[in-house]
N, C-alpha and C positions, 0 to 999 in steps of 0.2 A: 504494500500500500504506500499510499505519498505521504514522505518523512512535512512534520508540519514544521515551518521556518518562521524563528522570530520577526514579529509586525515591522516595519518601517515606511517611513512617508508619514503620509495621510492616515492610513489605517492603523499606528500608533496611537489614533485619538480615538477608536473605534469605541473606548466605551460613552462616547458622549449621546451614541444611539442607544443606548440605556437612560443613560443621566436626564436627557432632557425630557422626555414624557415624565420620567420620573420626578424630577423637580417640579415640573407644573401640578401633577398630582400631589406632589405635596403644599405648594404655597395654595395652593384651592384649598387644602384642607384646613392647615393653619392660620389661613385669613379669614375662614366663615365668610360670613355674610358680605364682609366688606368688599368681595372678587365680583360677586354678584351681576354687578352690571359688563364685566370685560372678562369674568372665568371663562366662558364660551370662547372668546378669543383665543387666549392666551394657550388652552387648551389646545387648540386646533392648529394653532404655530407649530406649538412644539412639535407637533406629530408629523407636520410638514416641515418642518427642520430637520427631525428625523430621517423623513424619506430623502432630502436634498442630500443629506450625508451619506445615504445608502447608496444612492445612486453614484456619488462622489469615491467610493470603496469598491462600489462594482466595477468601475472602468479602470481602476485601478490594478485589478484582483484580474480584469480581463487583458490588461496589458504584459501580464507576466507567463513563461512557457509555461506550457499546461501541466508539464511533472512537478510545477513549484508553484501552483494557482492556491497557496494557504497560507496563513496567516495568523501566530496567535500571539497573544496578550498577558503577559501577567500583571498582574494588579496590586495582590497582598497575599499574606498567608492567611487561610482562612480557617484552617484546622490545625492542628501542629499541637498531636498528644500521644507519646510512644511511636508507634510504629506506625501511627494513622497519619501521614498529613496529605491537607488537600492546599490546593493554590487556587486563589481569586481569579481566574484567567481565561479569556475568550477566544474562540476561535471563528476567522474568516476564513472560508472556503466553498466553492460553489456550491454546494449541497446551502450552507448559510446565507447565503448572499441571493439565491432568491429565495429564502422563506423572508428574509428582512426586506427586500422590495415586496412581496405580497403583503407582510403585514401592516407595513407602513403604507403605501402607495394605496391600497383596499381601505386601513385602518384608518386613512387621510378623509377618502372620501366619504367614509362610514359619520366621520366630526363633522365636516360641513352638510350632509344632510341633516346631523341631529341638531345644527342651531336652527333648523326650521321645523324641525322635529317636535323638538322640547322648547322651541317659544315661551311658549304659554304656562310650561313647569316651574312651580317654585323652587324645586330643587337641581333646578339645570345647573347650577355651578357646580353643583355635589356629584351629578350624573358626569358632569366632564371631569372632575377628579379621578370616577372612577374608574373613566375610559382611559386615561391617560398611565393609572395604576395597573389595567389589562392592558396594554399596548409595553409599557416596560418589562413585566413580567414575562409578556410571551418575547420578547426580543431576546431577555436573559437567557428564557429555557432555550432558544435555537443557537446561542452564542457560545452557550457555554463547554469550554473545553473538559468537563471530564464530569461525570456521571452526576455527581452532589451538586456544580454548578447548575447540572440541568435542571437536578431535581427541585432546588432552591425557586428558579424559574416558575418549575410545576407546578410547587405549591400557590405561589403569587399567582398565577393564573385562579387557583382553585378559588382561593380566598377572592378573588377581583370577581370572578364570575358568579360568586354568591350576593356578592352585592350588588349588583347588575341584575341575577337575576329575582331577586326580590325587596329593587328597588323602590316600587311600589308597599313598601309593606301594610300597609296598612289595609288592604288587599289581603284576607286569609290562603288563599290561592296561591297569590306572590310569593308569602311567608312561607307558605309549605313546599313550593318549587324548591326553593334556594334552600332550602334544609335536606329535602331529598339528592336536590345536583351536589349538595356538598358529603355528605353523606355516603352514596352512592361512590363519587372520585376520591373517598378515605377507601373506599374497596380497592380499588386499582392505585390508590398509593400505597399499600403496604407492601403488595406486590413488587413494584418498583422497588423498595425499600428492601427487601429480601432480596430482588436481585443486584442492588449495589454492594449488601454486605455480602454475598457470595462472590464478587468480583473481587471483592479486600481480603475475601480470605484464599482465592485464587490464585492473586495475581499479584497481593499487596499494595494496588494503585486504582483510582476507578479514572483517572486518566484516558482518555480515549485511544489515545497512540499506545501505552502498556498495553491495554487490554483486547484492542486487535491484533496487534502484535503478539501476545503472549496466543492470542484466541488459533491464529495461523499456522502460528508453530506444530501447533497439533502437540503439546504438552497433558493438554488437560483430558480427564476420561470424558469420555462422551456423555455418560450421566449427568454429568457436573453443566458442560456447555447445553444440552438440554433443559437443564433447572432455570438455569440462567435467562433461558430464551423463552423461557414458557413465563418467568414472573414475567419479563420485560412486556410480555402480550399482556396479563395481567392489569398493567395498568397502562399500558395504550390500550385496552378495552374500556377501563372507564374515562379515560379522557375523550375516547376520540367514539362514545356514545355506540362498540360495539357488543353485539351478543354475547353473554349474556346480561350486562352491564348499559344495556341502552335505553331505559325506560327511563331515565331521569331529562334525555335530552328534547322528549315532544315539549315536556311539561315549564320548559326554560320557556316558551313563548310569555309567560306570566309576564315576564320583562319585556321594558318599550320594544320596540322594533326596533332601531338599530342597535340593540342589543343582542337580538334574534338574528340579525346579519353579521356583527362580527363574530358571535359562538359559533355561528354555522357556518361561515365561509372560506372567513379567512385564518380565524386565531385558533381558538380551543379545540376546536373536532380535529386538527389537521397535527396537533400535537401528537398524536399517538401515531398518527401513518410516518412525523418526520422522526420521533426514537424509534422506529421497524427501520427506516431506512438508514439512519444515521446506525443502528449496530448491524449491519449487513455481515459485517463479518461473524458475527455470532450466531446468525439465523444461518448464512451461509455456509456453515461448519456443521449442522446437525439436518437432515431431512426431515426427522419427525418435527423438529419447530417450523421448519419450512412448511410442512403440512398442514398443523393446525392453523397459522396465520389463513393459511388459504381457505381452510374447512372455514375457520371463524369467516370472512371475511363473504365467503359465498354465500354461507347462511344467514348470514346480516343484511346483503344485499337484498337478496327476496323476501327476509322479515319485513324490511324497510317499503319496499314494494307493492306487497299485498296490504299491509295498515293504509298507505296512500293510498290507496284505493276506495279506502270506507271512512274517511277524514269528509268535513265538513266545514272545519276552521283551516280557511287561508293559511295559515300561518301552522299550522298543524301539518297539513299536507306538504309546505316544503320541508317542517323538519324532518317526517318521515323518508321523504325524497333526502335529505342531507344521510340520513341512517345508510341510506341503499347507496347513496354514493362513496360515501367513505368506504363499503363495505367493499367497493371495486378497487379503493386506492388498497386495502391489505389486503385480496386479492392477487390485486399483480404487485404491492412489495412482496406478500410470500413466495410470487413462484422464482422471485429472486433471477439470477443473472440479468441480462437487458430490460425485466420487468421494471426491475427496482425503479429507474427513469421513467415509464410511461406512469408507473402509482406517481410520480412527482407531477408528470406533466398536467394527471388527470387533475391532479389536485389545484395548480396553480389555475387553470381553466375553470375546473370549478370554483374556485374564488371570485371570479370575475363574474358569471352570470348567476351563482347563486346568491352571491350579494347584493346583485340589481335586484332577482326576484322578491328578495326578503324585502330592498328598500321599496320597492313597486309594491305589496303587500301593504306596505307602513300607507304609502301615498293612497291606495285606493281605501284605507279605512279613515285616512285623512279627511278624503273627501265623502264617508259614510258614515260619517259619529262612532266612527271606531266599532262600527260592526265588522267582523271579523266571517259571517255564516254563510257561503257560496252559493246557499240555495238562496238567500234572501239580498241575491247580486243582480247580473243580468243586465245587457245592454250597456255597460261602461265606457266602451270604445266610443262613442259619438261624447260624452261628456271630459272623459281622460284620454286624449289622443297622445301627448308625451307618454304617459304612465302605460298605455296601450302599448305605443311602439318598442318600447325599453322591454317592457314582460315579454313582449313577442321576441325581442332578441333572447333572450334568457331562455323562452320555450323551446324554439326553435337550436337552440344551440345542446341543452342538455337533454334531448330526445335523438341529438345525435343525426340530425339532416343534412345532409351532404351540401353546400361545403363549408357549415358552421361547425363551432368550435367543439360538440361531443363527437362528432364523426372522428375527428383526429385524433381524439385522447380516448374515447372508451372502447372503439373498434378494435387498435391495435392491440388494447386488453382482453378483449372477446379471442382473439384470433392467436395470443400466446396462450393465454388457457387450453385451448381447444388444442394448441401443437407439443403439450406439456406430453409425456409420457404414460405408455397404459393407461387404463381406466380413470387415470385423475384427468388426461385431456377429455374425455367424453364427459365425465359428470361437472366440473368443474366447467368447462366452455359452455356448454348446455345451459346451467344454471346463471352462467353470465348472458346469456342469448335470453333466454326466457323473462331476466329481468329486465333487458332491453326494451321486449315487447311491454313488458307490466309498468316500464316508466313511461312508454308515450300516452298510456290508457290511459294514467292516475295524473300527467299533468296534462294533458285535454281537456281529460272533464272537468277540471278545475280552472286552465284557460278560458274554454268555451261558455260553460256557465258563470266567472265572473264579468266578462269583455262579449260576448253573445248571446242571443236571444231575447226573449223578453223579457220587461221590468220587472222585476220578484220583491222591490224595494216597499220597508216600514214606512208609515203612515206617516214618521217626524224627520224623511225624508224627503223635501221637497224637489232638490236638483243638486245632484253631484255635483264637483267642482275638482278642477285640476291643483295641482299643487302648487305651491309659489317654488320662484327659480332657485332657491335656496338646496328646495328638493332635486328640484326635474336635471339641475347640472350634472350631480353625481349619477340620476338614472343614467344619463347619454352616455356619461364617459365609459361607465361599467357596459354598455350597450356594445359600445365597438367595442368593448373587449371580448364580451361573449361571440362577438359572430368571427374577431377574428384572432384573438390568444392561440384557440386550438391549433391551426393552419402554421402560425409564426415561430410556436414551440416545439410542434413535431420534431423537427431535425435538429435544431440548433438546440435545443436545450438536452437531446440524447448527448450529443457532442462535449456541450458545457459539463456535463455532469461525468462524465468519464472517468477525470484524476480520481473520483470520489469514490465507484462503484466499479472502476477498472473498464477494459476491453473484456466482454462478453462472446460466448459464442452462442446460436442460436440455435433451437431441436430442430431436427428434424421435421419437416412441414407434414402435418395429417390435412392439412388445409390452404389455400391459397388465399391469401387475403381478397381476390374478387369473390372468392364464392361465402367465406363471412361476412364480407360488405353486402352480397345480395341477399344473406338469411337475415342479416338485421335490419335492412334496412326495410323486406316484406313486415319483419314481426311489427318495426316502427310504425307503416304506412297502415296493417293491420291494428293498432290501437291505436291511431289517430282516428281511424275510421269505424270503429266500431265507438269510441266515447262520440265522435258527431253524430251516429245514427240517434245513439241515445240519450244527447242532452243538448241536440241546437235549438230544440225549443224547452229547455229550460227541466225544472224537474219538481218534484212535490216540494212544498216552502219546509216539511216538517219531514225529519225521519221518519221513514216509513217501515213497520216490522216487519221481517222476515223471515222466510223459513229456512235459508240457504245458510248450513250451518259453516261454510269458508264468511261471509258476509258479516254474520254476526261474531265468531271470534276475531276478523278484522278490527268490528268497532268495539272491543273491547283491549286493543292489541295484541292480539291473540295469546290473551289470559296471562301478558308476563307480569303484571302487576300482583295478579292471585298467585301466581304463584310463587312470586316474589314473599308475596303476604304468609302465602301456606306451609312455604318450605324455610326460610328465612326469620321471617319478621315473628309470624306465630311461636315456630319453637322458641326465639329468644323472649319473646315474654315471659312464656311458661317457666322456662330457665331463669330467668330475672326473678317471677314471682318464687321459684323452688328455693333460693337462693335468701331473699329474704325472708322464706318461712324459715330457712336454717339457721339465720342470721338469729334471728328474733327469736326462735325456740331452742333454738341448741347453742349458739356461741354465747348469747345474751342471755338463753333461757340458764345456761349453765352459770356463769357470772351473776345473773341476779338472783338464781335459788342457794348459792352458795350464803352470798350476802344473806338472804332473806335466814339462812339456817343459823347462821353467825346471831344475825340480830336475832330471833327466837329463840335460840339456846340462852343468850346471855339476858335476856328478858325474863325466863324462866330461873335462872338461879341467882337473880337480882330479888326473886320474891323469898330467898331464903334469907336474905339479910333483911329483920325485921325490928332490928333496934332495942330488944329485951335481952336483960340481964340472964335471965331464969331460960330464956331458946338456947342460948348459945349456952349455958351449963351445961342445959339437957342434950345438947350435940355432943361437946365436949367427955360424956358421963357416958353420952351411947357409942364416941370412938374407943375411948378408953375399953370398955367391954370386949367392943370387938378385936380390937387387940390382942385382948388378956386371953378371951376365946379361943383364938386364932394362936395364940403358943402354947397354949391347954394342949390343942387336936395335935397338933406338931412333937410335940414333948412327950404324951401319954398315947399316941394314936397309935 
């Protein structure tokens, strides 16, 4: 792998793409109310300072030969106890350097929709603190050079997005989301956390360069690099909202929408696909991790898929759509070699038009009293023609129509799976094909019936209304990028991303990529046209029952919350209430009957001291006896 060489120049200063979101989240905090009228600003600089620096270290990072395109930073000691120490220290390198232009660049235009957003919020200065809190944090987790910096990252994320997402609290919904999202990513942090300390006890470093290195060598037993790779998935499953770890991410919608756009697009979900690829050497030393990333990753995707399909809330439907797409980026990280690059590329693509959706979502409840329910949509394209055009790039892009941006990045996913080896290319391609078809169905019906048909609109809606330009600048810009990221990325970014994942060979073809571009591209044309049959004039305002038992476990998500409840949550109560019957009857019952026998015995022969002359004779006169008795039986017995 490529040895990583001390920073110089420009990217010497690389940590100031930390520091400054991070300062502005702090002076918003520490000045309260007095930000108030310029927090929004101030906010929204930073982030675009940020990006202006990223951009300023990419061409930097791009001017240098490709076997030396890295860069790292040390900072401070940040552990330094026996045999454990870790270093403050960051690293550039193209795998980093575009997660840091999506964050930032996405993250930018995520700020200036939300000052039109959050206008009207009293607590907008506090919402931009807290964006500027998740924008430093996820910059740290992709920066950081060795495992504890990441995880450091990970957790600021975690804590940023609880407050994000139950910004609203006052909202029981709100409060309970951000309690579950947080909740939920302590499951997939331990994980991580288990596998850093098997890296220490490994390798003795959690260093990125030690621990590939050491990983290469083929030193370690394969059990161990297996352990390693299965917690790693661990908790890129609860970051990045996969099976079985995904039910916490529909429910983040509780928070504003551009909240719901940067969880899903660009920052938090995409954490877990960039540790899959960032330990590639770890996955790629063991088949069975390889496997399950793919198993997880395929199974998540048609989870994701089939729920979209039985949503009703706008915003609901894309996070499900976020679930099945992530579920394609650990897909192709798992099947590893030249994959690794297309899981990046889908990802960065996906940033771009599922972030327009999520803001176009925000705009059309904008202009609806923040009704959120598709059935009670209908007709929007004549009142929202910006907001119209923008979701039509975002649709059209991640249903994967030729020559928009999902054809380039999810096809050539479809068509590595499918040339993977035995029975994993059949079941594995298949399953990516099949969701192909189940994502154009589930975002149709959800296009056509909010922007088509007829009026379905509440009584205390008189006439829609477009968004101010505050909004509709960052739909456009996210617009071209959906229709044409895919197309710009294909090649140059497999290229870019080389020193990081090496030169690749490729399987054996079971398939030519015309003939998976014409099976998906039927399955596509097939759910476009089966959701227009059945919902271009519109559909019942109210759920309606049904008997179709896929239908109904859709709209319940197919029961992972029960049995979340049943398997999970139930026994730890029961266990919590066993725990405190033990507490309170055996550990306290014992300590307080001990006490209780103390105090009763000595209560009881406090009644023998009665304060007469003539008791205490008669005590004295009946020891004596026994006594005298007592060496009687002894003496003569």
């Amino acid at each position: 792998m490529t040895e990583f060489a001390p920073a110089t120049g420009a990217l010497s200063s690389m940590w100031l793409l930390i520091a400054l979101p991070l300062a502005g989240a702090a002076i918003l905090l520490l000045l309260g109310k007095r930000s108030d009228k310029w927090g929004h600003l101030l906010g929204t600089a930073t982030v675009a300072a940020a990006f202006a620096l990223g951009l300023v270290y990419f061409f930097q990072l791009s001017d240098l030969p490709d076997d030396s395109r890295s860069a790292y930073l040390n900072l401070f000691t940040f552990i330094d106890t026996g045999s454990f120490n870790v270093n403050a220290s960051l690293l550039f390198d193209p795998l980093s350097a575009v997660f840091v232009l999506l964050i930032t660049g996405v993250g930018l235009l995520i700020h200036i929709y939300s000052i039109g957003y959050m206008a009207h919020d009293e607590g907008r200065r506090r919402f931009f603190a807290y964006l500027n809190l998740f924008v430093a944090s996820m910059l740290l987790l992709v920066l950081g050079n060795n495992y504890v910096m990441m995880f450091v990252g990970w957790e600021g994320v975690g804590v940023a997005s609880y407050l994000l997402i139950s910004f609203w609290f006052i909202r029981p919904s709100a409060a309970t989301a951000g309690k579950k999202a947080f909740l939920m990513n302590r499951v997939g942090d331990a994980g991580f956390l288990i596998a850093i300390f098997l890296m220490f006890v490994a390798f003795g470093s959690t260093d990125f360069q030690v621990v590939f290195n050491g990983t290469l060598a083929g030193n370690l037993a394969s059990g161990t690099v297996l352990a390693i790779g299965l917690f790693l998935l661990v908790g890129a499953c609860g970051k990045s909202g996969q099976f079985p770890l995904q039910t916490w991410l529909p429910d983040a919608m509780e928070g504003p929408t551009p909240v719901s756009a940067l969880i899903h697009a660009a920052t938090m979900v995409t954490a877990g696909v960039y540790l899959i690829a960032r330990s590639h050497a770890i996955f790629s030393a063991n088949e069975t991790a390889q496997l399950v990333v793919v198993s997880i990753g395929a199974l998540t995707l048609l989870i994701g898929a089939i729920i979209g399909c039985a949503k009703d809330d706008i915003k609901r439907v894309l996070a499900y759509s976020t679930v099945s797409q992530i579920g394609y980026m650990f897909l192709a990280v798992g099947l590893g070699g030249a994959a690794y690059a297309l899981g990046i590329i889908h990802l960065l693509a996906h940033g771009f038009f599922k972030a327009g959706m999520f803001l176009g979502a925000g705009s059309v409840m904008h202009g609806m009293n923040d009704q959120v329910n598709i059935r009670r949509f209908g007709g929007l394209m004549k009142y929202m023609p910006i907001t119209y055009g923008t979701f039509l790039a975002g649709y059209v892009a991640i249903i994967g129509i030729i020559p928009f941006s999902g054809y380039w990045t999810k096809d050539p996913i479809i068509l590595a799976a499918f040339n993977q080896e035995g029975w994993k290319g059949w079941v594995f391609g298949s399953a990516a094909l099949l969701g192909a078809g189940l994502t154009a169905f589930y975002m149709s019906r959800m296009f056509f019936l909010t922007f088509h048909g007829p009026k379905r609109w509440t009584e205390d809606i008189k006439k829609p209304h477009e968004s101010p330009l505050i909004m509709t600048i960052p739909l456009i810009v996210l617009a071209f990028g959906s229709l044409a990221a895919g197309w710009l990325m294909s090649t140059s970014v497999v290229d870019w991303l080389t020193p990081v994942f090496g030169q690749t060979t490729a399987h054996e073809e079971k398939m030519s990529h015309l003939t998976v571009t014409v099976l998906t591209m039927a399955l596509v044309v097939l759910g476009v046209v089966v959701a227009f049959l059945l919902f271009r004039r519109g559909t019942a305002l109210e759920e309606q029952p049904t008997r179709s038992i896929v239908v109904q476990a859709a709209r319940q998500n197919l029961y992972a919350d029960r049995f979340n409840e049943l398997v999970f949550e139930l026994p730890g109560r029961l266990l919590t209430r066993a725990l405190v019957w033990v507490d309170n009857r055996g550990v306290d019952g014992v300590v307080n009957g001990l006490a209780a026998a103390v105090g009763g015995g000595s209560a009881r022969l406090r009644r023998a001291q009665t304060g007469y002359v003539r008791s205490y004779a008669l005590s004295i006169l009946s020891g004596a006896v026994v006594v005298v008795a007592a060496l009687l039986v002894v003496t003569f017995g």
